[in-house]
C-alpha positions as CSV (number, residue, x, y, z in Angstrom):
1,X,-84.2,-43.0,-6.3
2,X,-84.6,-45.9,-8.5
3,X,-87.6,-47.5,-6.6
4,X,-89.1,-44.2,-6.7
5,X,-88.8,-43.5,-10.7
6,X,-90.6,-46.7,-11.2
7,X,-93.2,-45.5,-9.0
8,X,-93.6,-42.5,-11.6
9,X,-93.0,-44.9,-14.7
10,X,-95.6,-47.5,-14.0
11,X,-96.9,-48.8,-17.5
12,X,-96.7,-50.5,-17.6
13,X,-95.7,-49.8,-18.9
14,X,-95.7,-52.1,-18.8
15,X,-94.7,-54.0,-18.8
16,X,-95.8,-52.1,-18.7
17,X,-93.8,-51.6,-15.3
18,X,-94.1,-48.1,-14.1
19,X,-95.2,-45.3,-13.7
20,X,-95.1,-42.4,-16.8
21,X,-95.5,-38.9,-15.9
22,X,-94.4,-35.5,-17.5
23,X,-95.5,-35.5,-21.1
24,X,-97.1,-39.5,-20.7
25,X,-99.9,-38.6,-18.0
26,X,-100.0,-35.3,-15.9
27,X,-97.9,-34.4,-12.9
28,X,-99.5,-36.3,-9.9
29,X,-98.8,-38.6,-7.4
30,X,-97.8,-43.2,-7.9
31,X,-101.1,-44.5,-7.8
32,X,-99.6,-47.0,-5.6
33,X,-96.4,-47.0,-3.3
34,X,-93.1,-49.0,-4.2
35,X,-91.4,-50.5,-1.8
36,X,-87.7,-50.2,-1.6
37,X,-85.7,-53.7,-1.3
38,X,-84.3,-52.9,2.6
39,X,-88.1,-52.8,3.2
40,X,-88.7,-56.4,1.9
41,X,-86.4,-58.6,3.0
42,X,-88.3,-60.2,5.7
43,X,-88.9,-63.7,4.5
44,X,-85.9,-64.1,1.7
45,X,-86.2,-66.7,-0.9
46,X,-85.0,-69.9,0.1
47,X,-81.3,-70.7,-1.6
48,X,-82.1,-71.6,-5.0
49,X,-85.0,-70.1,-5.8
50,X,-86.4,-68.8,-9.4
51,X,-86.7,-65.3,-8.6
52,X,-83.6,-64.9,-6.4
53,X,-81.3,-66.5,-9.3
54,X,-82.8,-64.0,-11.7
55,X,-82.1,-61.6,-9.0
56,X,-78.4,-62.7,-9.2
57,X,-78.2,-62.5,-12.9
58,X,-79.7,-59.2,-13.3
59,X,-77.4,-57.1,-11.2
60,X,-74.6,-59.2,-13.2
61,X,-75.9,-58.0,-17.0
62,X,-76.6,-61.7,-18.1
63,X,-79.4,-61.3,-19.6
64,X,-79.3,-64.1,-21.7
65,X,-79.4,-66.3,-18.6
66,X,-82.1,-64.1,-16.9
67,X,-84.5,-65.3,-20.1
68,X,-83.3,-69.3,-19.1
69,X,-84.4,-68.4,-15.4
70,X,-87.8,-67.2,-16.4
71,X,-88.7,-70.1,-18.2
72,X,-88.5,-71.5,-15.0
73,X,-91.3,-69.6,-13.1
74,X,-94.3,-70.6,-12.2
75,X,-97.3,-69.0,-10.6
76,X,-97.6,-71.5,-7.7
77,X,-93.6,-70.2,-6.7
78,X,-95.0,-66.7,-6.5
79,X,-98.1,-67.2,-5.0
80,X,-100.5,-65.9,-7.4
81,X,-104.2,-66.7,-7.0
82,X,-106.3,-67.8,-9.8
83,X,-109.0,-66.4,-10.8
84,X,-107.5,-62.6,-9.8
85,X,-109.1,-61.3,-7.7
86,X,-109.5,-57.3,-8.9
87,X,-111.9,-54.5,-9.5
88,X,-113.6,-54.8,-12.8
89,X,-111.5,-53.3,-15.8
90,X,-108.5,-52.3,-13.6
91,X,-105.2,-53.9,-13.7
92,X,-103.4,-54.9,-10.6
93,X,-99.4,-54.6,-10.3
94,X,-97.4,-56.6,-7.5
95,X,-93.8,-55.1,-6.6
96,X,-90.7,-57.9,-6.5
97,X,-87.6,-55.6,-6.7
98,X,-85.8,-52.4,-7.7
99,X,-82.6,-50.9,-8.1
100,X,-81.2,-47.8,-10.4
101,X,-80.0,-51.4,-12.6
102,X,-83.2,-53.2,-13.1
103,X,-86.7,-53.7,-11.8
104,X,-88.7,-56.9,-11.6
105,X,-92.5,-56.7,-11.4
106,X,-96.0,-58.5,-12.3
107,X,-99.0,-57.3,-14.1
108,X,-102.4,-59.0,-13.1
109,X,-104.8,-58.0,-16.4
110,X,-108.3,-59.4,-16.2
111,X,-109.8,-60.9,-19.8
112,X,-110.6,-57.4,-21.8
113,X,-108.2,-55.4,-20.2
114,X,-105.2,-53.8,-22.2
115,X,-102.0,-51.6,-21.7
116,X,-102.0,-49.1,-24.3
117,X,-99.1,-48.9,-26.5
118,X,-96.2,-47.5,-25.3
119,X,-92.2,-47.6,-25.4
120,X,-89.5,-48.7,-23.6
121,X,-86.1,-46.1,-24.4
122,X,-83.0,-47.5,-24.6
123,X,-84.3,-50.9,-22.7
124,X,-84.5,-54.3,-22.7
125,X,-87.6,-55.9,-21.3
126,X,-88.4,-59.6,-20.6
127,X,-92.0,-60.8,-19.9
128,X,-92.5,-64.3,-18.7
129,X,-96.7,-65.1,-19.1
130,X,-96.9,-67.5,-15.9
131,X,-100.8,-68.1,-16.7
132,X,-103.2,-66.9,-19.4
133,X,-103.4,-65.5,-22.6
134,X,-102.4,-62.1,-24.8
135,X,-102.8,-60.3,-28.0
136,X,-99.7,-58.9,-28.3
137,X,-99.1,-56.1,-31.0
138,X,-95.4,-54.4,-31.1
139,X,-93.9,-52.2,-33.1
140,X,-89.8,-51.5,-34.2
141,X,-88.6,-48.7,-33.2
142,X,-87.6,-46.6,-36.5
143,X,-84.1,-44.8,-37.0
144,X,-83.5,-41.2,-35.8
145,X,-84.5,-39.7,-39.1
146,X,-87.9,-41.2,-39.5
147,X,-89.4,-40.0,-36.4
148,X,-91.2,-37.0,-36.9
149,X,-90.9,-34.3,-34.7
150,X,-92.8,-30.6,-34.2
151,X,-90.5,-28.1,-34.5
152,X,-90.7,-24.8,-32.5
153,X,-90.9,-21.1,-33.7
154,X,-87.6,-19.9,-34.4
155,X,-87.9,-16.9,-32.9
156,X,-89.2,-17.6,-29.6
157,X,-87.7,-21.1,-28.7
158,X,-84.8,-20.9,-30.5
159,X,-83.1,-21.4,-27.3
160,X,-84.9,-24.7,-26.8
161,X,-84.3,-26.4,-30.0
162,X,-81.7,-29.0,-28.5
163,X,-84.4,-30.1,-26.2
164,X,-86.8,-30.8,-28.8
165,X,-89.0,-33.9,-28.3
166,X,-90.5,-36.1,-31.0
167,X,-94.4,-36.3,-31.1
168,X,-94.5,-38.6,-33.5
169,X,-92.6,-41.8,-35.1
170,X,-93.2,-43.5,-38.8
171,X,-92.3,-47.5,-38.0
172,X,-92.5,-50.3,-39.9
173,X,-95.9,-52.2,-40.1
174,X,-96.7,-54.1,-36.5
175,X,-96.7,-57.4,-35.8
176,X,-99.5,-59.2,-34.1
177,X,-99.8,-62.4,-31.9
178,X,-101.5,-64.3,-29.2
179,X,-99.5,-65.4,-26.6
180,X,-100.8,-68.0,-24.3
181,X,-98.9,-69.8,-21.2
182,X,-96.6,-71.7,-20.9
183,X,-94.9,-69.7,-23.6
184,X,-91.3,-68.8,-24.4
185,X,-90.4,-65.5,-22.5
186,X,-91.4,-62.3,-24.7
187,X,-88.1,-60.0,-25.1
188,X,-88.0,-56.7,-26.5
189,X,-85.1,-54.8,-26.9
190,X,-84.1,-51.0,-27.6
191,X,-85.1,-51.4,-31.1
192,X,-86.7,-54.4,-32.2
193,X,-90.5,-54.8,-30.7
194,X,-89.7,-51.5,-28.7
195,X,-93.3,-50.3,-28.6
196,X,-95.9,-52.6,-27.3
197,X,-99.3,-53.4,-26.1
198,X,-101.1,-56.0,-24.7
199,X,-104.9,-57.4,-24.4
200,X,-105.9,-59.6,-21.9
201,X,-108.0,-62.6,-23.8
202,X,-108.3,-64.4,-20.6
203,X,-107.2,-63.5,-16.9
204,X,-104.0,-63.0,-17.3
205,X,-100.7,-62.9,-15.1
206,X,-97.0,-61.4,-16.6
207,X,-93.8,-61.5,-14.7
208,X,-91.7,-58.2,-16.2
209,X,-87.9,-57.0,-15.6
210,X,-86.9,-54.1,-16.9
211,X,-82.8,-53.8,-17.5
212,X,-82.8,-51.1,-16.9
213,X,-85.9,-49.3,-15.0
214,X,-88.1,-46.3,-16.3
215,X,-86.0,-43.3,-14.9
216,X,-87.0,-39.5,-16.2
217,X,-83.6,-38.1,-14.9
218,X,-81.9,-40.3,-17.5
219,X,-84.1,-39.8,-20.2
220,X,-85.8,-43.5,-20.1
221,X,-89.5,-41.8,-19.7
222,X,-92.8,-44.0,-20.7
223,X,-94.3,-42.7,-23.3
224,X,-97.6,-43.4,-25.4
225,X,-98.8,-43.5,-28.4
226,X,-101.8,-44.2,-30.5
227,X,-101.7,-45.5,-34.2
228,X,-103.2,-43.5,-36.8
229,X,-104.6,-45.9,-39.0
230,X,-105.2,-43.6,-42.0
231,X,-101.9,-41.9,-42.8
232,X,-100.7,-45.7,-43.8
233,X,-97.8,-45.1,-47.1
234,X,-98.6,-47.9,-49.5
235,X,-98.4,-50.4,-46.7
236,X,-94.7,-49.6,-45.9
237,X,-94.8,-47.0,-43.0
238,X,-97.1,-46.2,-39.4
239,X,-97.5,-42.9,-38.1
240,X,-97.6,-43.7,-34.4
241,X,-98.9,-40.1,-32.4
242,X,-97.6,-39.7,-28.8
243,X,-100.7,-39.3,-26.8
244,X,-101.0,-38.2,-22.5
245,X,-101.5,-41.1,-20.3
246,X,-104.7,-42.9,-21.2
247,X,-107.7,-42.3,-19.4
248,X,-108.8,-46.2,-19.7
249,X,-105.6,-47.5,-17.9
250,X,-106.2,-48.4,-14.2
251,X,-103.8,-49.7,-12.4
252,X,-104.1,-50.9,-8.7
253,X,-101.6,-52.0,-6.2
254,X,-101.7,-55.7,-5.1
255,X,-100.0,-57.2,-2.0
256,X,-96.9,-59.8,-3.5
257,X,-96.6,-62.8,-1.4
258,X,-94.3,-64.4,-3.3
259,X,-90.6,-65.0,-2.3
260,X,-88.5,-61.6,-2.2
261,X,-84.9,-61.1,-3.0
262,X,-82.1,-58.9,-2.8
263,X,-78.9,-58.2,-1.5
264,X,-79.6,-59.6,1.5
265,X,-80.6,-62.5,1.0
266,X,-77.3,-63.8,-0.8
């Protein structure tokens, strides 16, 4: 189940990593297939290797020493190829690992390309850039009583008002950067820099895990948003609209030939 909810939660969100469906894009099928780890475990990383230690430390919950493991990563280890090799203004996604704990993945986004903004619920994310370079902008995410929210006709949905969903949230101004590799490891958390978005400046390759995964069932579901640049309150407050999955994001599923990781290949 957990290999398949990031299948539906791609963002992406990335971060994107996943698939967003229900209120994010409409009901359809992945764009692309996710492999479950059993199906993956053909040539295991050799003892010692980046991506198996952060394997190791992600099922443990130290993700502290997940972030030290990252710095370590390189693009030649995971057999990326330079210049990437993709369709004009799509972005390619490579599959490492999944589990109902975390998921580990990498966006491929050609110069000019983007992933919209969009959140992350009640997750911490950790993006490594092994090669390139990003406009970053990211967004808090605000306390319960600033998000706004439409509220239903007493009458007929009375019955529905615990399941009300928020359409809208009032955050703090963004902040804005450009990233370029080698570079620290990007961390976002279930507040702070929550909502995201990247722009490609230059090809551009990040190595994402989510702790823990998109999952709809439990309420994590990607959702995004565009910012409405003229209801700005003295400089203070955002109004950031949810919006359905956007039209310009194309993903496309790449082949990982990197080393996998596991269970089975403790």
């Amino acid at each position: 189940r957990g290999a398949g909810m990031v299948a539906r939660n791609l963002l992406l969100v990335a971060h994107m990593q996943a698939l967003a469906h229900g209120t994010a894009i409409p009901r359809r099928l992945p764009l692309f297939p996710i492999r479950r780890h059993a199906h993956v475990l053909s040539s295991c990383a050799k003892d010692g290797s980046v991506v198996q230690r952060i394997y190791r430390l992600a099922s443990a919950g130290e993700v502290d020493r997940v972030v030290e493991a990252m710095e370590q990563l390189t693009a030649e280890e995971l057999a990326l190829d330079t210049p990437l090799r993709l369709p004009p203004a799509k972005i390619g996604y490579q599959h490492v690992y999944s589990d109902a704990r975390f998921s580990i993945g990498i966006f491929m986004l050609p110069a000019g390309t983007s992933i919209p903004l969009h959140d992350h619920p009640h997750m911490t994310v950790l993006s490594k850039l092994l090669f390139g370079k990003l406009h970053v902008t990211s967004y808090d995410m605000p306390a319960a009583e600033e998000a706004g929210e439409v509220s239903p006709r007493p009458a007929l949905f009375s019955a529905l008002r615990s399941r009300r969903r928020h359409h809208s949230l009032r955050c703090a101004p963004a902040r804005r950067r450009v990233v370029e590799a080698p570079s620290p490891t990007l961390r976002l958390d279930a507040i702070r820099g929550n909502l995201h978005a990247f722009q490609a400046l230059n090809d551009t390759a990040v190595f994402d895990v989510l702790l823990p995964p998109y999952d709809d069932l439990a309420g994590r579901s990607c959702n995004y948003y565009s910012e409405m640049h003229d209801e700005l309150a003295d400089g203070q407050r955002v109004t950031l609209e949810k919006v359905p999955w956007p039209a310009t994001l194309k993903i496309a599923s790449m082949h990982y030939g990197g080393p996998t990781c596991g269970p089975g290949c403790e």
